[in-house]
C-alpha positions in Angstrom: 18.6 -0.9 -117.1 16.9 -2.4 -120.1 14.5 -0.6 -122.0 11.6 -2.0 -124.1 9.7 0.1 -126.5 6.6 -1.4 -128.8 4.4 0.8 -130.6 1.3 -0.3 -132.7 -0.8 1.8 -135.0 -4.4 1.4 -135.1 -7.6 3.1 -136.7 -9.9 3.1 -134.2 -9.8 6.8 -132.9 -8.2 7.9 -129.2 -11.5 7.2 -127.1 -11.6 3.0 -128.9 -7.7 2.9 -128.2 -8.1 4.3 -124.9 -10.8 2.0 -123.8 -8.7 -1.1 -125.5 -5.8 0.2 -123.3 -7.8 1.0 -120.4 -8.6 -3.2 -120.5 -4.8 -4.4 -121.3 -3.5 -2.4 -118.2 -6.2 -3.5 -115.9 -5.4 -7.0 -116.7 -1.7 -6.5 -116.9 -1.6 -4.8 -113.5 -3.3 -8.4 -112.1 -1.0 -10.5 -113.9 2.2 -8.9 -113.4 1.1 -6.6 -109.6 1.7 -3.6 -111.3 0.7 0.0 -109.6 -1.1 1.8 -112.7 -1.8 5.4 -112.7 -3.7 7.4 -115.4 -2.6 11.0 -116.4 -5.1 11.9 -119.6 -4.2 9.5 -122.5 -1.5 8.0 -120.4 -0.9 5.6 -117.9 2.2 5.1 -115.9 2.9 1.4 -114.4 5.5 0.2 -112.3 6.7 -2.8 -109.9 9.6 -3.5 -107.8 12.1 -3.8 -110.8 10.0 -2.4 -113.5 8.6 1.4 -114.4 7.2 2.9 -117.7 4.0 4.0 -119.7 1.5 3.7 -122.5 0.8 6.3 -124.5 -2.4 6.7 -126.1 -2.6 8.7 -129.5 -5.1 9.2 -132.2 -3.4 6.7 -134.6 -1.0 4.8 -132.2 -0.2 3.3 -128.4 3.1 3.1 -127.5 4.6 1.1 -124.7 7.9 2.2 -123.0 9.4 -0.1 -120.1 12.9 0.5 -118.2 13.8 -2.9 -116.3 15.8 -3.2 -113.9 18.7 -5.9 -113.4 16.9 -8.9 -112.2 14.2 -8.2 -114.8 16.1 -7.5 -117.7 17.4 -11.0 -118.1 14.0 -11.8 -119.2 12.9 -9.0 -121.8 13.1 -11.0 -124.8 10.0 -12.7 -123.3 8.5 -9.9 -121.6 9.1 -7.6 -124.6 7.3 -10.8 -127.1 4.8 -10.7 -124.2 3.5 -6.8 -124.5 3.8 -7.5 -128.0 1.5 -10.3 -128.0 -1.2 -8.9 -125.1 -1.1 -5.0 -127.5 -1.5 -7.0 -130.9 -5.0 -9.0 -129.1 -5.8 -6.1 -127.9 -6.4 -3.7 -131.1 -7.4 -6.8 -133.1 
């Protein structure tokens, strides 16, 4: 397994992050299928081939990913990918 980690710091306060994050996972669950479940300031996603979470915090968000073998030939792209889709999110 592969594992992908990208954290961003922000200013905007939990509740701004969360809604930000609230709108990257809803559209990243109908780009890539992903199942998404909230727990508090936390979401867990997955796919066949793919499982992790964002974190929320007051000055942060923090993406973790494991991929599996088929997926983890790509995660140079999908890692530049969250990295992208977090950075236009909190701009």
């Amino acid at each position: 397994m592969t594992q992908i980690s990208v954290e961003r710091k922000h200013n905007l306060g939990r509740e701004a992050a969360r809604a930000k994050a609230e709108s990257l996972v809803e559209k990243l669950s109908r780009e890539y299928d992903l199942k998404a479940e909230w727990q508090g300031d936390r979401v867990d996603v997955s796919r066949s081939g793919a499982k992790g979470s964002v974190l929320i915090g007051d000055d942060s968000i923090r993406v973790e990913l494991k991929l599996g073998m088929m997926l983890s030939m790509m995660s140079g792209s999908i890692q530049s990918g969250i990295e992208r889709a977090l950075d236009k999110a909190l701009a």
